[in-house]
N, C-alpha and C positions, 0 to 999 in steps of 0.2 A: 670662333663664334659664328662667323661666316657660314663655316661648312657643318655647323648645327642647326641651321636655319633652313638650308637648302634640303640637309635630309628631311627636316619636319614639312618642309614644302611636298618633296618627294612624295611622304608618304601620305600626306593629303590628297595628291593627286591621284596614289593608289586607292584610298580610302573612297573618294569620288566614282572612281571608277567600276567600284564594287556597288556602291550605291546603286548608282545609273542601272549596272546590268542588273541589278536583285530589281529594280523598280521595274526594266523593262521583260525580265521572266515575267515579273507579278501581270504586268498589263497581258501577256499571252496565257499565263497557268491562270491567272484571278478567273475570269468566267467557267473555267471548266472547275475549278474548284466549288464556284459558288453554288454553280448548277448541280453538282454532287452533291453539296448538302440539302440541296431544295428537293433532290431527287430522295434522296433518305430520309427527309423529312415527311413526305407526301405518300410516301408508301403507306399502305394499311396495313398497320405491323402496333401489337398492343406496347414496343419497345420506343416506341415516337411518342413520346408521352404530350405533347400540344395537340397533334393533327389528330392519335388516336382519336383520342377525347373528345373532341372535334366531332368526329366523325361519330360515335361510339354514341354520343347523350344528349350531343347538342346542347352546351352549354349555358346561351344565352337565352336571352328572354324571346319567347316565340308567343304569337296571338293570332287569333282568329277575330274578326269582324266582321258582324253578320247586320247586313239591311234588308226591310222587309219593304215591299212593294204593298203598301194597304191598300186595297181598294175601296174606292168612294162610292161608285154607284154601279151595285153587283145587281141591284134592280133592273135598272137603265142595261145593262152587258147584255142582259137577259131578252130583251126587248129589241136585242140589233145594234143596240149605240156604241158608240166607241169606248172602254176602256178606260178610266182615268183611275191614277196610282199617287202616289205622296208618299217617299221614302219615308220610312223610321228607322233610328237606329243613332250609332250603330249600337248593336249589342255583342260586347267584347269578353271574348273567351279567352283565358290561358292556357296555349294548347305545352302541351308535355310528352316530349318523343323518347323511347327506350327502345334502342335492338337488342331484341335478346336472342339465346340460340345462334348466336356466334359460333361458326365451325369453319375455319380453313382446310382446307382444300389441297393437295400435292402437287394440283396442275394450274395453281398460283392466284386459285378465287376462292373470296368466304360468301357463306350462306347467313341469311341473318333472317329476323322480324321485328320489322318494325312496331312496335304498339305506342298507340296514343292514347290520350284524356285530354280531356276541355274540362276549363274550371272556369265559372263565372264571378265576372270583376266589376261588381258595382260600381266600382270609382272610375274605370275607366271606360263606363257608357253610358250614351243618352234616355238612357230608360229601366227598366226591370225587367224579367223576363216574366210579368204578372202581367204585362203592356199586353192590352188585348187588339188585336188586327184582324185584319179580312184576307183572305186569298183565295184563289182557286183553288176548289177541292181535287187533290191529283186524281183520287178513288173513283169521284164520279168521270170527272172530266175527261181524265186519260181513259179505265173503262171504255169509255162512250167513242174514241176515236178507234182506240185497238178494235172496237166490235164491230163499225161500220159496212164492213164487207161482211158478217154474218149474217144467216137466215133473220128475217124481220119478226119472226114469231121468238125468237131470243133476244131478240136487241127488247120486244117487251115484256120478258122475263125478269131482265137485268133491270128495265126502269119500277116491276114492281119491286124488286128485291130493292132496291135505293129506298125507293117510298117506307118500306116496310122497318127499314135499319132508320129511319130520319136522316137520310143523305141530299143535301144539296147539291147545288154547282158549288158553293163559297162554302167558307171555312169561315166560322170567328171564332176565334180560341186565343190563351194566352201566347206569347215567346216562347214559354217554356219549354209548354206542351209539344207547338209545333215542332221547334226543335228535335227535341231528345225523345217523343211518342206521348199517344192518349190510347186509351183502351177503346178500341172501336168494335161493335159486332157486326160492322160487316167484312173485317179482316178477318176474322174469328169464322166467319159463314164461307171465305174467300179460300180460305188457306182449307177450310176442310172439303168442299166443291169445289174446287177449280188449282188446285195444290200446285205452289208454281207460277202462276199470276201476279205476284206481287212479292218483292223482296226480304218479307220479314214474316214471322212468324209469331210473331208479340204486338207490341204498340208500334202503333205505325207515326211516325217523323220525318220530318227532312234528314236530320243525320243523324237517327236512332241506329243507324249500320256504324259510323264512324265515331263513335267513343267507346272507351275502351274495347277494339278493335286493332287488327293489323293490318299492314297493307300488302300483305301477302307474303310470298318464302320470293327474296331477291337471294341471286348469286351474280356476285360481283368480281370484277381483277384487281388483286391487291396490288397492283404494278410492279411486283419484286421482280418478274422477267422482262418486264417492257413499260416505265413509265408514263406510255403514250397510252395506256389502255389503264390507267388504275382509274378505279370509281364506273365505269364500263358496265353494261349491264351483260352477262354472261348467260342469265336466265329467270324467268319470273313463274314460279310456280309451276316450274321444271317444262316452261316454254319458251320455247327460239323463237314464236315466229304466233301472234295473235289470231285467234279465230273469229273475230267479231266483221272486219272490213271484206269489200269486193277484188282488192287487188294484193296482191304480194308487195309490192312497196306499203300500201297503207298499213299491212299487216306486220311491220319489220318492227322490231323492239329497239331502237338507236339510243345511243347517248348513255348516260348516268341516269341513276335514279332522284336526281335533280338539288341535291344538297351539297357535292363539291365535284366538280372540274379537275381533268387531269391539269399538270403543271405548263409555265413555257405558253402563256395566249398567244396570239397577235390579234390586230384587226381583222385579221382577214378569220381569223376562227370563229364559229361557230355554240352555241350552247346546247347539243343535241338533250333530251331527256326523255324518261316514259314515266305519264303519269297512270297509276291505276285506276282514278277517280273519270280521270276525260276519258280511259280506256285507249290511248293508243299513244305516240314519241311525238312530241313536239319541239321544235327550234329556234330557239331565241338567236338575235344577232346582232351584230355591234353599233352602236349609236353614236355611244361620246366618250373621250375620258374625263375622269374627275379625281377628286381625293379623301378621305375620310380619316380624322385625326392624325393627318401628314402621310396617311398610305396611300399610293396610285390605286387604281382600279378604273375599270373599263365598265360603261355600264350596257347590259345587252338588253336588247326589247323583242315582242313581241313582232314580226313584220305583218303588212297587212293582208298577207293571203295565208296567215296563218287557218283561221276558218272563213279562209272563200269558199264560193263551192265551185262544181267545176265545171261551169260554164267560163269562171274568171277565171280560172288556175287548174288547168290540165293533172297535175301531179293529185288535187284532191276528188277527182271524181271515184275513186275509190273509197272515200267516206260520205257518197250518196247511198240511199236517194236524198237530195239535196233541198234546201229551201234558197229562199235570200244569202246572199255571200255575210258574213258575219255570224253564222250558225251553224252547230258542231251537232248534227241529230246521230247521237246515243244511244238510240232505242234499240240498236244490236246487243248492247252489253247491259240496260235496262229495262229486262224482261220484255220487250216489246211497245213500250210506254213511248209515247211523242212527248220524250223530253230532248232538252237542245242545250248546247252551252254557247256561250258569245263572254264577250267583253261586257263589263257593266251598263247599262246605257246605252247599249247599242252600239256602243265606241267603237269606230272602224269597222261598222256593218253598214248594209246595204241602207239609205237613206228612208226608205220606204218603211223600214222595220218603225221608222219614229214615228210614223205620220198614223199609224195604225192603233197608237197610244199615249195619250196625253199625259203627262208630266215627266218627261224624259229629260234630260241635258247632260250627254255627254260631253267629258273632256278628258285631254291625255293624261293630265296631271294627276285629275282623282280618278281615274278609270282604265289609265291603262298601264299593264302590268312590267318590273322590270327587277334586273338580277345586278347587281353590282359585285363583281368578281376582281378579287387581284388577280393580275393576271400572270405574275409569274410563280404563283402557287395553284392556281385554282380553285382556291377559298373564297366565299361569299363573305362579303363583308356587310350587305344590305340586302336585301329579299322583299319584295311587294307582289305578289301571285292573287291577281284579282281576280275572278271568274264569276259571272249569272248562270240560274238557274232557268229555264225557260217552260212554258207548257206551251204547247200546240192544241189549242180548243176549238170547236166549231162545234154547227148544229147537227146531229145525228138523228135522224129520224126514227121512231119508235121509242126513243126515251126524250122522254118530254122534258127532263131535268135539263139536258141543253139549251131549250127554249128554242131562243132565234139566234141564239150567238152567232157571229159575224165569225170568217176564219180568221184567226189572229196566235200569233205569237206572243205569247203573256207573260212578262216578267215577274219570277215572284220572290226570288230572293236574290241577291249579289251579296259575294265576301270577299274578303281580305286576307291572306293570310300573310303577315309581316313580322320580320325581326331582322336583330341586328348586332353586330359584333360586339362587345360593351364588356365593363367590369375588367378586370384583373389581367384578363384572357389578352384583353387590349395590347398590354404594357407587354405579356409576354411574347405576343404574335407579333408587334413592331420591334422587339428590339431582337428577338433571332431570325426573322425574314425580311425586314426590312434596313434597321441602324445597320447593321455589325456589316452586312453584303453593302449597302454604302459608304462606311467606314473605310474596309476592305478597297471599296474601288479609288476613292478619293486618293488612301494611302501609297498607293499606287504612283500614283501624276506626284504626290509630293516627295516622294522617294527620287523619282527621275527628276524633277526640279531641283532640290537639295543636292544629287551629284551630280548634274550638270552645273549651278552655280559654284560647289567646293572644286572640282577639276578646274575650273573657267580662272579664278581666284588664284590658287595654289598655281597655276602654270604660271600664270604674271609674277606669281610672287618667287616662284624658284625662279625662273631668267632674271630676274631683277637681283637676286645675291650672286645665282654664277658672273652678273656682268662686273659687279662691284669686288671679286675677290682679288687678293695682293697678287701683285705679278700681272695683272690685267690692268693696262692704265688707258684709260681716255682719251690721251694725248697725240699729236700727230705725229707718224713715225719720225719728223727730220730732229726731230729736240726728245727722244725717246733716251734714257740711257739703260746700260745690260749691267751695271755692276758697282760697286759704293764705289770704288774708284774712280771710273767714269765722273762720277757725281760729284766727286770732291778732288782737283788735281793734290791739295794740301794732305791729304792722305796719304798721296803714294808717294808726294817727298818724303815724308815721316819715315817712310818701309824703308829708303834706297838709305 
C-alpha cells in the first residue's frame, strides 16, 4: 500500500511539474499569442467580421451638435461697438457614415468614400430648426474683406450689387435654412460674374457642402504587411502631400483618417489625423487613463499649440498668415474667405480673442475636444470633436454695408460631433479584445501556482511514505535487529 502511495505521490510531482512548465511557456508564448490575435483582428480585411464593421458603417450612434452665436445688437456692431452673442442651441443631428467604393489594393491599401447624412432630432435638442437667429452674413461680410485690396471703383460696384440683392451685414433666418441653404440671388448673380468666388453653386449654408456628401477618395494601409501602418493615410484624392499651406511640414498628410488607431498605444503615442474639413493633419495627445464599461482606454486631447500661430509655436507658421494664437485661418482651402477655426469659446486661444466679444465662457469640459482610444487595439471607444466656426469682419471702405465695424474675430457657430461605442457591439468588443486576453493572462499565474503548490505537496508527501516503508525503522542502530530470529531467541530453540 506503501509503494501505492509513493507512486501516486511520484506522479503528482510529475503532474506539477508539467503544470508549472505549460504555466511558465504560457507567461513567455501568452503575449506574443495575444498580440497575434489583436494583430488579425485589426487588420482591414472584410474576414474580421467585428473591426470590419467597425471600420466599414460605423455602427454606433454618431451626432452632430450644432450652436448658434445669435447676435443681440447687429445695429450697435454696425456703429463700432463691441459684438455681443447668446448661444442657442444645441440643435442635434443624426449624422450617418457609409464607405462605399471599397477597392483593395495588391500593395496592401483600400480606397474608399466616405458619405454622410444629418438627420434632425427633435427630442434630442433645445429648439427647432424654425428657431430664427441673427448672424454675420458671410456673402457680404467675407465679400467685403477679400475685396479690400481691389480698385475702390469695384469695392462700389459690389456694395451696389448688395443693396440691389437686399444684402446686409446680418443674417436672420431660421436653423434650418442656415444650415442646409436658402435660395439667394446674389449667389445666383455670383456664380454667374464671378464663377468660383464662393463654394456652391445652389443655396448657399453653412453645411449645404456637407450632407449628403463625401469626404473625398482616402487610400489607406490595410496593415496585412505592417500592423504599425494600418488605418495610415496612404493618399487623399490621389495626393501625398497638400496644396493649401506655406511650408512642406504644414503640407504633410500624417496620421489616419481619424476613426481608428493602429494597434499596441503607449503613452508616449501620439493621435496623428487629416481632417478634410480643417484642410490639413492634426495631433492629439495623451492626457489620462480611464475606463468605459470595464474597458482601459487612454484618453488623447487636443494640445495647446495645436492652433497657435507662429509667433507661439514655430512648427505652425506655415499655416500663416496668422491672427491670435488659437485660430486655424482656412481661407487657403476656402476660396479665399477670412474664415478661421478655434476651439469653441475661444478655449485655449489667445485671451484677447474674449475681450473683443461679450458673452463667451470657455471651458475644457464643454469646449474642449477629446478621443478616448483603447489602446491596445486602437478603437475609439468615445469621440467629442468640437470645433467653431469664425469670420474675420472689419470696415472696408466703399461698401458701406460694413459700416464702422471694429476688426474682430466673430463667432458664429460651434459643433460637436460625438459618439460612442454602445449596444450589442459592446458585449462583442469586450469579451474578444478584452475578457478572453485577461482570461488567457490570469490563467497563466494560476497554472504556475497550481504546479508549484501540487510539486511543493506531493514532495512532502512522497518522502513521508519512502521514510515509513518496512525494512526502514526509526530506531537507533544499538537495539536494531536483521532477522525474526534475532527478534525472538524462542524461535531458534524451536529450529535446533
Amino acid at each position: 500500500m506503501a509503494i501505492n502511495k509513493s507512486k501516486v505521490a511520484f506522479g503528482f510531482i510529475v503532474a506539477g511539474s508539467l503544470t508549472l512548465i505549460f504555466g511558465a511557456i504560457s507567461v513567455i508564448v501568452g503575449p506574443t499569442v495575444i498580440s497575434s490575435q489583436v494583430v488579425k483582428n485589426t487588420v482591414i480585411d472584410p474576414k474580421n467580421d467585428l473591426t470590419y464593421t467597425m471600420w466599414k458603417d460605423i455602427p454606433v450612434p454618431f451626432f452632430m451638435s450644432v450652436y448658434f452665436f445669435n447676435v443681440l445688437n447687429p445695429a450697435e456692431i454696425l456703429k463700432g461697438e463691441k459684438p455681443m452673442v447668446e448661444q442657442r442651441g444645441p440643435y442635434v443631428y443624426r449624422k450617418q457614415c457609409q464607405k462605399e467604393n471599397i477597392t483593395f489594393h495588391p500593395n496592401g491599401t483600400v480606397s474608399y468614400r466616405e458619405y454622410r447624412q444629418y438627420h434632425f432630432e427633435p427630442s434630442m435638442s433645445a429648439g427647432n430648426e424654425s428657431d430664427v437667429v441673427t448672424i454675420p452674413n458671410m456673402l457680404v461680410l467675407g465679400a467685403s474683406v477679400m475685396m479690400e485690396n481691389l480698385p475702390y471703383v469695384l469695392r462700389l460696384m459690389m456694395s451696389a450689387t448688395f443693396k440691389t440683392f437686399k444684402e446686409g451685414a446680418f443674417l436672420t433666418k431660421p436653423v434650418g435654412e442656415l444650415m442646409w441653404g436658402y435660395d439667394s440671388g446674389l449667389v445666383d448673380f455670383l456664380n454667374q460674374y464671378l464663377p468660383g468666388m464662393i463654394p456652391t453653386s445652389g443655396k448657399f449654408g453653412l453645411f449645404s457642402e456637407f450632407n449628403n456628401s463625401n469626404t473625398g477618395l482616402f487610400t489607406v494601409f490595410t496593415g496585412k504587411d505592417d500592423i504599425r501602418k494600418v488605418h495610415r493615410v496612404d493618399s487623399w484624392n490621389g495626393l501625398t502631400e497638400l496644396p493649401y499651406w506655406r511650408t512642406a511640414q504644414s503640407n504633410m498628410i500624417n496620421g489616419t483618417a481619424g476613426q481608428m488607431w493602429p494597434p499596441f498605444m503607449t503613452k508616449e503615442s501620439t493621435l496623428p489625423f487629416y481632417s478634410p474639413d480643417a484642410c490639413r493633419s492634426m495631433e492629439l495627445v495623451y492626457q489620462r487613463p480611464g475606463e468605459m464599461y470595464g474597458i482601459p482606454l487612454y484618453r488623447y486631447v487636443a494640445p495647446k499649440t495645436l492652433f497657435a500661430n507662429g509667433t507661439d509655436y514655430a512648427p505652425n507658421e506655415g499655416f500663416c498668415p496668422c491672427r491670435q494664437s488659437g485660430l486655424l485661418n482656412v481661407s487657403t482651402c476656402r476660396h479665399n474667405s477670412p474664415v478661421f477655426i478655434s476651439h469653441p469659446h475661444f478655449f485655449n486661444a489667445d485671451p484677447v480673442l474674449l475681450d473683443y466679444v461679450q458673452g463667451l465662457n470657455p471651458s475644457e469640459e464643454k469646449h474642449g475636444l477629446f478621443i478616448d482610444i483603447h489602446p491596445q487595439t486602437g478603437v475609439p471607444l468615445n469621440v467629442s470633436i468640437r470645433l467653431q466656426l469664425n469670420l474675420y469682419m472689419k470696415k472696408v471702405s466703399g461698401i458701406t454695408e460694413t459700416g464702422k465695424i471694429s476688426d474682430v474675430v466673430m463667432p458664429m457657430i460651434w459643433f460637436e460631433e460625438n459618439g460612442y461605442i454602445d449596444g450589442p457591439i459592446v458585449n462583442t468588443f469586450r469579451t474578444n479584445l478584452v475578457v478572453l486576453p485577461t482570461v488567457l493572462e490570469y490563467l497563466q499565474y494560476i497554472l504556475i501556482g497550481l504546479g508549484l503548490a501540487t510539486i511543493i505537496v506531493a514532495t512532502v508527501v512522497y518522502h513521508k511514505v519512502k521514510t515509513n516503508q518496512p525494512g526502514q525503522s526509526n530506531l537507533p542502530d544499538g537495539i536494531k535487529c536483521s532477522s525474526a530470529e534475532e527478534r525472538d531467541p524462542l524461535l531458534q530453540d524451536d529450529m535446533n
